[in-house]
Wavefront OBJ file of the C-alpha trace (Angstrom):
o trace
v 104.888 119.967 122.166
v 107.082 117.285 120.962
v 105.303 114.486 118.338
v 105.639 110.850 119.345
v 107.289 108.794 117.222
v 104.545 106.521 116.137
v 102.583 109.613 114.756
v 105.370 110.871 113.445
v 104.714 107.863 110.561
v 101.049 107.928 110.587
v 101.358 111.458 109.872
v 103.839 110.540 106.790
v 101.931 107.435 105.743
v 98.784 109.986 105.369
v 100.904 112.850 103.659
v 102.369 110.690 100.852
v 99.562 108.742 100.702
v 97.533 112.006 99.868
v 100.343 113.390 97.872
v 99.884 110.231 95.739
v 96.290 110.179 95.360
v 96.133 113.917 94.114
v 98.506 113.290 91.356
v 96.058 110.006 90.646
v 93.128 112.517 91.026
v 94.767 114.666 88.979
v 95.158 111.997 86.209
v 91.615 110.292 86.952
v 90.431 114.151 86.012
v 92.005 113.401 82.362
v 91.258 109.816 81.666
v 87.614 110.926 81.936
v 87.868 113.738 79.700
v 89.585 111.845 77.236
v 87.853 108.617 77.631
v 84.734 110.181 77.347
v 85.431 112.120 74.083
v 86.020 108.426 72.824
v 82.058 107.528 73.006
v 80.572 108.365 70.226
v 77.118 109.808 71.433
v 75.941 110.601 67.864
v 75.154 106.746 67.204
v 73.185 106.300 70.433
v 70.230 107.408 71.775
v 70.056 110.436 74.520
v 71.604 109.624 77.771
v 73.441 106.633 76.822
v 76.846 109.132 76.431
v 76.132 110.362 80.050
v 75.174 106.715 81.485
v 78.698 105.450 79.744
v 80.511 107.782 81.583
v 79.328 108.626 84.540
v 81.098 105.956 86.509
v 84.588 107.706 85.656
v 83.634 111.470 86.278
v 82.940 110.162 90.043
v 86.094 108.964 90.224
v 87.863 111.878 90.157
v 85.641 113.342 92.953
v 85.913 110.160 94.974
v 89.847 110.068 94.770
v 89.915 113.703 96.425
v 87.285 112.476 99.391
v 88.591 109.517 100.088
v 92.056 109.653 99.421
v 92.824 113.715 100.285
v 90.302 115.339 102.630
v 90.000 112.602 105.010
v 93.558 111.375 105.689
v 94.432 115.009 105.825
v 91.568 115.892 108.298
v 92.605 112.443 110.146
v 95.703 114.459 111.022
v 93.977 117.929 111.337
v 91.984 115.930 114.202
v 95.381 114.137 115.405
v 97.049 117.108 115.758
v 94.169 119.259 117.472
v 93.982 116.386 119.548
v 98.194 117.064 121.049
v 97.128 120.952 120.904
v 94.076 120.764 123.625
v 96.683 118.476 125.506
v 94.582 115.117 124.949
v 95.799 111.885 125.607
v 98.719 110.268 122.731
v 96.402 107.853 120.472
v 98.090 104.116 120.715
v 100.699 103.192 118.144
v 98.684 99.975 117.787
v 95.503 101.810 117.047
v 97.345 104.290 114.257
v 98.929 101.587 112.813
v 95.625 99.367 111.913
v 93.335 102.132 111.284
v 95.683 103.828 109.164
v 96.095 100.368 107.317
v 93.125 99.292 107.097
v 92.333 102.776 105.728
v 94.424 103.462 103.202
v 94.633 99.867 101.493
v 90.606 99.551 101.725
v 90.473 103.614 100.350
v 93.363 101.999 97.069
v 90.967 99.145 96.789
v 88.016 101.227 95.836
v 89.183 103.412 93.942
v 90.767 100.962 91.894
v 87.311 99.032 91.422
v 85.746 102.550 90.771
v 88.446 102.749 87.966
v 87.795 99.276 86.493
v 83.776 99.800 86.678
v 84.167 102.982 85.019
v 85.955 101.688 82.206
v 83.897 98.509 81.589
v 81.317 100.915 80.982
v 83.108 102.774 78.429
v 84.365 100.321 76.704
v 81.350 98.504 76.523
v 79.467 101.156 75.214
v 82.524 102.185 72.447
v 82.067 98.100 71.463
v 78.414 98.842 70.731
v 76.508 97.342 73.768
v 74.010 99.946 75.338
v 72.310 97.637 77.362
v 72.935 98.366 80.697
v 71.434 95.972 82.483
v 73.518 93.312 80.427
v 76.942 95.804 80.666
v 75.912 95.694 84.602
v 75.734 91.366 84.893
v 78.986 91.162 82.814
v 80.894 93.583 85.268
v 83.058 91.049 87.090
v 82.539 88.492 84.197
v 78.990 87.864 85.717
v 80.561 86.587 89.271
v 78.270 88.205 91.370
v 80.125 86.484 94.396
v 83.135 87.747 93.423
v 82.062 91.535 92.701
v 80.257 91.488 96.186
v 83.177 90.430 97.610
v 85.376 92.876 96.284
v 83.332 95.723 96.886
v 82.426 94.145 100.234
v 86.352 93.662 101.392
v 87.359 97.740 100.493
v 84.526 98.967 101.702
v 84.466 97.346 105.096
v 88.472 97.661 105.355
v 87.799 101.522 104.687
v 85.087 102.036 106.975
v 86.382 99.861 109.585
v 89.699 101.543 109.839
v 88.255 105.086 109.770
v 86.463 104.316 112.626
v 88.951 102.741 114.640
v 91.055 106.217 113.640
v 88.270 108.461 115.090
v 87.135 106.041 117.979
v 91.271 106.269 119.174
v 91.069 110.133 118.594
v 87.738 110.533 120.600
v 89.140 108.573 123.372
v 92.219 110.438 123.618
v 90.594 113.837 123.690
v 90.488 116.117 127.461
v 87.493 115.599 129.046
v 85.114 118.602 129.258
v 86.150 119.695 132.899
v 89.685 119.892 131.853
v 89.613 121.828 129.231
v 87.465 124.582 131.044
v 89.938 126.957 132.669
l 1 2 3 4 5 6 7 8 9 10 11 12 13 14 15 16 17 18 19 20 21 22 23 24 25 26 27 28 29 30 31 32 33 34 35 36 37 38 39 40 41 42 43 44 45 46 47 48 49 50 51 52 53 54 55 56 57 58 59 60 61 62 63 64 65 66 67 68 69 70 71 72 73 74 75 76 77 78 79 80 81 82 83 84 85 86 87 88 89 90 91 92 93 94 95 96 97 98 99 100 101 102 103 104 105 106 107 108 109 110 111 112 113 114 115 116 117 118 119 120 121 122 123 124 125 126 127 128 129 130 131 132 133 134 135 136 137 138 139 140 141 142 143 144 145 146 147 148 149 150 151 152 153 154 155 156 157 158 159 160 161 162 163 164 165 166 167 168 169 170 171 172 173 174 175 176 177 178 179
């Protein structure tokens, strides 16, 4: 079973992009243990430590779904896909979903990052209102926030599913994979 070419770079494009986003997992891991050693819980009521912080300790989570497990099990399915002798998913199709994917997948983790820390550093500057640390998020642009989170989001989802719409598609139908 030879690999077409055009996998051949989706298949890199995923690897290095997970390589990538395990080291930032990896470093998102330590930012919120450190970051959150830097609120000092003693001045503030219960809960406003965890409610400073919680933001970053999903990120490290977040970085291994969205930028590990699925590209890799984008390729598990790929692969499995050449193995029961399926059809060869389009270049075209690899090429935007994998796109879309990964740049949408960058985009929220980075605004995952930024939110996270605008609640830290809020909270280390003494504001523990969260409703007010919530409208400045995005300098109170409501718009703009909606847009960002709107834009990764949709470019995420959208090119996950053309990605498993182009491997469902490809796969044998029933009949001919019953010997």
């Amino acid at each position: 079973m030879t690999l077409p070419p055009h996998y051949r770079k989706i298949y890199l494009g995923f690897i290095k992009f997970a390589c990538w986003m395990v080291f930032f997992g990896l470093i998102a891991g330590i930012l919120f243990q450190e970051s959150s050693k830097k609120v000092p819980f003693e001045k503030f009521p219960p809960g406003i430590h965890w409610e400073s912080i919680v933001y970053l300790a999903l990120l490290h989570g977040h970085i291994f779904l969205i930028g590990v497990l699925i590209p890799i099990a984008v390729l598990a399915m790929l692969q499995f896909g050449l193995i029961l002798e399926g059809k060869i998913v389009s270049e075209r199709v690899l090429k935007w979903g994998g796109c879309l994917y990964k740049w949408g997948a960058l985009l929220t983790v980075l605004l995952m990052l930024y939110k996270g820390y605008h609640f830290v550093i809020s909270v280390r500057m003494g504001q523990t209102d969260f409703a007010a640390i919530e409208h400045n998020y995005f300098g109170g642009i409501l718009p703009l926030r909606a847009a960002a989170y709107g834009i990764s989001h949709t470019a995420m989802a959208v090119g996950l599913i053309v990605l498993v719409i182009g491997i469902l598609r490809s796969l044998p139908k029933a009949a001919q994979t019953q010997n």
